[in-house]
C-alpha positions as CSV (number, residue, x, y, z in Angstrom):
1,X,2.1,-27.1,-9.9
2,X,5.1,-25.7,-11.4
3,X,4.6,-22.3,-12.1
4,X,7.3,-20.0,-9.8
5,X,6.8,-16.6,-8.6
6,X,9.7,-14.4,-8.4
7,X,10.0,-11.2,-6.7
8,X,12.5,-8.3,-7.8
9,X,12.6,-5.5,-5.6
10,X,14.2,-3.4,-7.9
11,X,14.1,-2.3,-11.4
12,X,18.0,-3.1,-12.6
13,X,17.1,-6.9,-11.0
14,X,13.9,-7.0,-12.8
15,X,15.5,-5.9,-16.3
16,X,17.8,-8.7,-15.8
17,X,14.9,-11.3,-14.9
18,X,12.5,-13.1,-17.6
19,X,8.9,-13.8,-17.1
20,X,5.9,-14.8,-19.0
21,X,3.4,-12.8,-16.8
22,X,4.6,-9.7,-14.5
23,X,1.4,-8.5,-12.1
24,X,2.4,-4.8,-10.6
25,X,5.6,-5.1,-11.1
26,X,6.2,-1.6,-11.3
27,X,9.3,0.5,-10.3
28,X,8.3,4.1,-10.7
29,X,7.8,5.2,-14.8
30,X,9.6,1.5,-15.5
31,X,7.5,-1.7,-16.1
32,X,9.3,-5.0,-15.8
33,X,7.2,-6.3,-18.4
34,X,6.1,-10.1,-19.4
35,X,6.8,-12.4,-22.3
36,X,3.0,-13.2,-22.4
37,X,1.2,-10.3,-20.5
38,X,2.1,-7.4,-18.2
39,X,-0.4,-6.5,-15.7
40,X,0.1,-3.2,-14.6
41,X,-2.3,0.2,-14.4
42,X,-0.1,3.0,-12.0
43,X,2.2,5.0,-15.1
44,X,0.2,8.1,-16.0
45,X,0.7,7.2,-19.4
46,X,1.2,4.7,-22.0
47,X,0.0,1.4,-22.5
48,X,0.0,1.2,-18.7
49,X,-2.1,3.7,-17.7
50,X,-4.7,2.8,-15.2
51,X,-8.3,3.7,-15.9
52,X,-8.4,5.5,-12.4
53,X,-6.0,8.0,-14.0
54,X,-7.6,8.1,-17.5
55,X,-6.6,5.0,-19.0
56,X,-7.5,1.9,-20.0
57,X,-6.0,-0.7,-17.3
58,X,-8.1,-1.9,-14.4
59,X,-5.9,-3.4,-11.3
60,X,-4.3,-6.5,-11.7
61,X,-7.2,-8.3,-9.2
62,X,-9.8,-7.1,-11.2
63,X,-8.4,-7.6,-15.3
64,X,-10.3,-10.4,-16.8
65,X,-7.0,-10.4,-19.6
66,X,-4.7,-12.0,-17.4
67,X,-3.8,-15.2,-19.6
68,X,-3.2,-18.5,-17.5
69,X,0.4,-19.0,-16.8
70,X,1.9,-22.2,-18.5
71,X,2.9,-25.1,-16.6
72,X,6.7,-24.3,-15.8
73,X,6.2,-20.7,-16.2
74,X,7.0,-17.8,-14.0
75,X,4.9,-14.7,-12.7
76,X,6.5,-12.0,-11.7
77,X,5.8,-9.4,-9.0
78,X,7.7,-6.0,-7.2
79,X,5.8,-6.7,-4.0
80,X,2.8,-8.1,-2.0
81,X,-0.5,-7.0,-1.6
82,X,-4.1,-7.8,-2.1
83,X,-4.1,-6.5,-6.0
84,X,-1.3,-8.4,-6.2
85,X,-1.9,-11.4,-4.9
86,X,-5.3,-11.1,-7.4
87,X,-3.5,-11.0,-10.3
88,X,-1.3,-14.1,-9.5
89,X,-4.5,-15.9,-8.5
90,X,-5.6,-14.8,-12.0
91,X,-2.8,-15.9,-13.7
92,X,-2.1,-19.2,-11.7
93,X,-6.0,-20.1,-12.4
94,X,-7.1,-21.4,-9.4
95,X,-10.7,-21.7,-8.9
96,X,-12.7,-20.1,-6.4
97,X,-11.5,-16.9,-6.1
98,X,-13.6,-14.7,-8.9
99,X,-17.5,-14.0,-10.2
100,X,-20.2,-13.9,-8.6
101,X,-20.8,-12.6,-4.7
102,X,-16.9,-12.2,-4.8
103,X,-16.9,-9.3,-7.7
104,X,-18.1,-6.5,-5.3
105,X,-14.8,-7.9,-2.9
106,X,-12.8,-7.3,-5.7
107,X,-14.2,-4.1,-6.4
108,X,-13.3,-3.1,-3.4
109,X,-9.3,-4.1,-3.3
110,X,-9.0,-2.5,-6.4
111,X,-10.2,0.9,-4.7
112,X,-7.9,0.2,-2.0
113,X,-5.3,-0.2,-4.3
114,X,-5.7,3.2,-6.3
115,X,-7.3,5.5,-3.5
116,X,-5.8,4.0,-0.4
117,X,-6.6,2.7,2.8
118,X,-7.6,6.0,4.4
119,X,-10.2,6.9,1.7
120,X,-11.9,3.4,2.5
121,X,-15.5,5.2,4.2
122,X,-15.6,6.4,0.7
123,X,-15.9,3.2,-1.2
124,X,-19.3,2.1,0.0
125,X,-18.3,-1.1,0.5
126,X,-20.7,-4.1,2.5
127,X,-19.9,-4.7,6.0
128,X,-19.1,-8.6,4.4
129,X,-16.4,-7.0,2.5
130,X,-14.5,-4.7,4.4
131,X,-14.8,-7.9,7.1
132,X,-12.7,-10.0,4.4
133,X,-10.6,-7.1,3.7
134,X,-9.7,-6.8,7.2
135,X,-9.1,-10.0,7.4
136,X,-6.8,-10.1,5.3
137,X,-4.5,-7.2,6.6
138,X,-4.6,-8.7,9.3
139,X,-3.4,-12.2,7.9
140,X,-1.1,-9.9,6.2
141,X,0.4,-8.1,8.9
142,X,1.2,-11.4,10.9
143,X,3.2,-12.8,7.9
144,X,6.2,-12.1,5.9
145,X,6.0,-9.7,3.8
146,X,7.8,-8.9,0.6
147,X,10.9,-6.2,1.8
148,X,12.7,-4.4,-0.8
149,X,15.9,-3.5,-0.6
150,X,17.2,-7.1,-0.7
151,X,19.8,-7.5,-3.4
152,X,18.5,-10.7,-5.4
153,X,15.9,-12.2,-7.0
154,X,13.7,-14.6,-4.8
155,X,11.2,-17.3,-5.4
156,X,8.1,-16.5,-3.2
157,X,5.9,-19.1,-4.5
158,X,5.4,-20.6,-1.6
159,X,4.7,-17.4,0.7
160,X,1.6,-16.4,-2.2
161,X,0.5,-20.4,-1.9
162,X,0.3,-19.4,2.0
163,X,-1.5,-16.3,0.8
164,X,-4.1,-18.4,-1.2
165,X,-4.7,-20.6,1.2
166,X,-5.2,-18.1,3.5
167,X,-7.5,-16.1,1.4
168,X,-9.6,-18.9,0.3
169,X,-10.4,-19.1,4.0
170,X,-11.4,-15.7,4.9
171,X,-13.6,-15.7,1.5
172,X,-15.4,-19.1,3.0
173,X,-16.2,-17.4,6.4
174,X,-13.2,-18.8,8.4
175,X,-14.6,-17.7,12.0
176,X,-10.6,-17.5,13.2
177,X,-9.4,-15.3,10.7
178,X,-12.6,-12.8,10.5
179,X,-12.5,-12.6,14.2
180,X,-8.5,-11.8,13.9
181,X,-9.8,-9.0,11.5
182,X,-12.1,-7.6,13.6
183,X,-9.8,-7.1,16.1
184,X,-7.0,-5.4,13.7
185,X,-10.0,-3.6,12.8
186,X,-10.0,-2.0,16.5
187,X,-6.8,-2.2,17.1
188,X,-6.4,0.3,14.6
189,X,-9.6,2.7,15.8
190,X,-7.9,3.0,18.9
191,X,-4.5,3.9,17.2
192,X,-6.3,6.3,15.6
193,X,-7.8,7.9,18.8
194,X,-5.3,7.2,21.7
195,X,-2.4,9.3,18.9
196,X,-5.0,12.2,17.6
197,X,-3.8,16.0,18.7
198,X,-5.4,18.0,15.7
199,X,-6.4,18.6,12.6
200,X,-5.6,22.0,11.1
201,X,-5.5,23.1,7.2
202,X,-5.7,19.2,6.2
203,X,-2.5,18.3,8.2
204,X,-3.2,15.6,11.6
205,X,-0.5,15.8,14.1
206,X,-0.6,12.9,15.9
207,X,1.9,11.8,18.9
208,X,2.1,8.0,20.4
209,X,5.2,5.6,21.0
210,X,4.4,3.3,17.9
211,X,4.1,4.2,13.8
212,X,1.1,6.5,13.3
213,X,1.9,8.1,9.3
214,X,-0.8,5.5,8.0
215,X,-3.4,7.3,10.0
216,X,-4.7,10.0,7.5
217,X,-8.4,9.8,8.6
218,X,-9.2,12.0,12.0
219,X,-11.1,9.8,14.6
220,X,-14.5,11.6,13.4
221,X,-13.7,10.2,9.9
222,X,-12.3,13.3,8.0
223,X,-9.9,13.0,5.2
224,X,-6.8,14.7,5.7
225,X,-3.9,15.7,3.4
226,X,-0.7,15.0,5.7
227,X,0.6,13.4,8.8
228,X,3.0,15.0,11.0
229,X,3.8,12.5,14.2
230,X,5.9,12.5,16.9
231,X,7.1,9.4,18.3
232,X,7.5,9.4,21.6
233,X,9.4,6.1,22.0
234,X,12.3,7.1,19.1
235,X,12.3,11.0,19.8
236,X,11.6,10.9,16.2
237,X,9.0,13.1,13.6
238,X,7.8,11.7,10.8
239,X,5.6,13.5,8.2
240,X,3.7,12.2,4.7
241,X,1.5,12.8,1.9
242,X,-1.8,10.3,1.3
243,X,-1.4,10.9,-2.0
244,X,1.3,12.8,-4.1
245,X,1.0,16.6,-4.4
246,X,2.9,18.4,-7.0
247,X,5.3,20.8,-5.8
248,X,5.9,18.9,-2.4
249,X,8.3,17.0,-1.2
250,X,8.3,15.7,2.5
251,X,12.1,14.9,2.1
252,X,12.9,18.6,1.0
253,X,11.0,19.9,4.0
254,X,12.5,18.1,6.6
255,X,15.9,18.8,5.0
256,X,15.1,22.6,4.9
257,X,14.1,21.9,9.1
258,X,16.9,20.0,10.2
259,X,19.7,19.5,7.7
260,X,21.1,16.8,5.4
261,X,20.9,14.0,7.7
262,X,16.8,14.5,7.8
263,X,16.2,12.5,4.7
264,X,13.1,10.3,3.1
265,X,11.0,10.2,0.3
266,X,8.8,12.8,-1.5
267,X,5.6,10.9,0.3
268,X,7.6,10.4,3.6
269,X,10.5,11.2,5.3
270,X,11.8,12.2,8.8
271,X,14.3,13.8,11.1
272,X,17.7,12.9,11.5
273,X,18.2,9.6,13.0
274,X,19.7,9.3,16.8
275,X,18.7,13.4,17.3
276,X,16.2,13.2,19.9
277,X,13.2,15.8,19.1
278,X,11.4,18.2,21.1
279,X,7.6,19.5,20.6
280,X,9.2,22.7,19.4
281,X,10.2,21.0,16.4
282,X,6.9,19.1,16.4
283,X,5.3,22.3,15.9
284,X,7.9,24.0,13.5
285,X,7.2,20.7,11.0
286,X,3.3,21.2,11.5
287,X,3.9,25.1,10.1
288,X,5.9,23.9,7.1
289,X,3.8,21.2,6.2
290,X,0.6,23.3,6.4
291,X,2.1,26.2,4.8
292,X,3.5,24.0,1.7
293,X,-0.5,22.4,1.4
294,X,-2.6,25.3,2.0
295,X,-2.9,26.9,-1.2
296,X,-2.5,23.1,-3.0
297,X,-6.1,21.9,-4.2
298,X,-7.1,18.5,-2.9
């Protein structure tokens, strides 16, 4: 096969970059778009819009429009992840994969992909599926992933071969890789309980010695708006959004806490690096964080 898959971590190296099909390859409101077809369903609006927000556009894993790539062709892609890798599948048309018993899989990494992970006891998914699906994180987890940040354009056709490969197995009922699942699966149930403190107005805090801001669901399975953890090994706190909410910004609050050198993202962002917290600041973060989400709707 001579198709290539290129990954461009940023916009300004995609808008330098041709390819015949781009799957996700999304970079905020920009779309590095395809010569033949642009798979891509997260802009609010546009030709792009996904139908979870309205539009059109199903996920890349689950668009039946996805032309095959010509021999010598090129995907493209901004990063790695189940949808993603769906799409190229798609595109690269390898059997196997879709129709059938699989659809409802599908189904399910597309809800993934637009709700995320922590709204997953909401999707009413089979025990088979979410099996495969945790599976595959955990496959996922072990290998490299797609980092941004690099500063060129890189041929990963070989690291989404490994993800095929890989994926075809767990879908056959490799017992290795489900059993590698199931213990991801746990690993992560007891991440969730051995770092709870408390849930209050929608916001967990959570304190443990390893990365806990994925954890948005309380060990009795509630949905919460925010994490605010403390991390015992760094000294560090760390607080995010599961989803976006208009009017805050995690990056402005812990800026307004502890200066200019506290920094981040609107979704995530964290105190100043190599300034050791206290649980006085874990508890000053937790008052912002609720007081900037209690009077937003969710």
């Amino acid at each position: 096969m001579t198709i290539r898959i290129l990954f461009a971590p940023t916009a300004d190296l995609a808008k330098g970059t041709t390819a015949d099909i781009t799957v996700e390859a999304e970079y905020g409101s920009h779309v590095w778009e395809g010569s033949l077809f642009t798979a891509a369903h997260h802009q609010k609006d546009g030709p792009y819009r996904g139908r979870h927000q309205g539009g059109d556009q199903p996920s890349p894993c689950n668009n039946h429009d996805i032309p095959l790539c010509p021999e010598g062709g090129v995907i493209g892609v901004s990063h790695f992840d189940l949808d993603t890798l769906g799409g190229v599948l798609r595109a690269m048309g390898l059997p196997g994969f879709f129709g059938g018993r699989l659809a409802s899989f599908w189904d399910l990494a597309e809800f993934v992909d637009v709700n995320g992970p922590h709204r997953l006891s909401e999707s009413e998914a089979s025990e088979e599926d979410l099996a495969y699906l945790h599976a595959f994180w955990a496959w996922s987890s072990a290998n490299r992933n797609l980092q941004r940040g690099l500063e060129a354009v890189t041929n990963v056709t070989t690291f989404f071969l490994d993800a095929e490969v890989a994926l075809r197995a767990i879908l056959q009922g490799d017992e290795a890789l489900l059993a590698a699942g199931q213990e991801f699966r746990e690993a992560g149930e007891r991440l969730n309980a051995d770092s709870f403190v408390d849930c209050d107005s929608g916001v967990v805090c959570r304190v443990h010695p390893g990365f806990t801001n994925h954890l948005y669901v309380t060990p009795k399975g509630c949905v919460a708006k925010a994490v605010v953890a403390f991390n015992q090994a760094q000294g560090s706190i760390t607080i995010s959004l599961a989803q976006p909410v208009e009017g805050v910004s995690c990056r402005e609050i812990v800026q307004d806490l502890w200066g200019p050198d506290a920094g981040g993202h609107d979704g995530i962002a964290g105190s100043p690096r190599g300034v050791r917290m206290r649980f006085g600041d874990l508890n000053s973060a937790l008052a912002q964080v609720q007081c900037h989400l209690r009077a937003k709707p969710w």
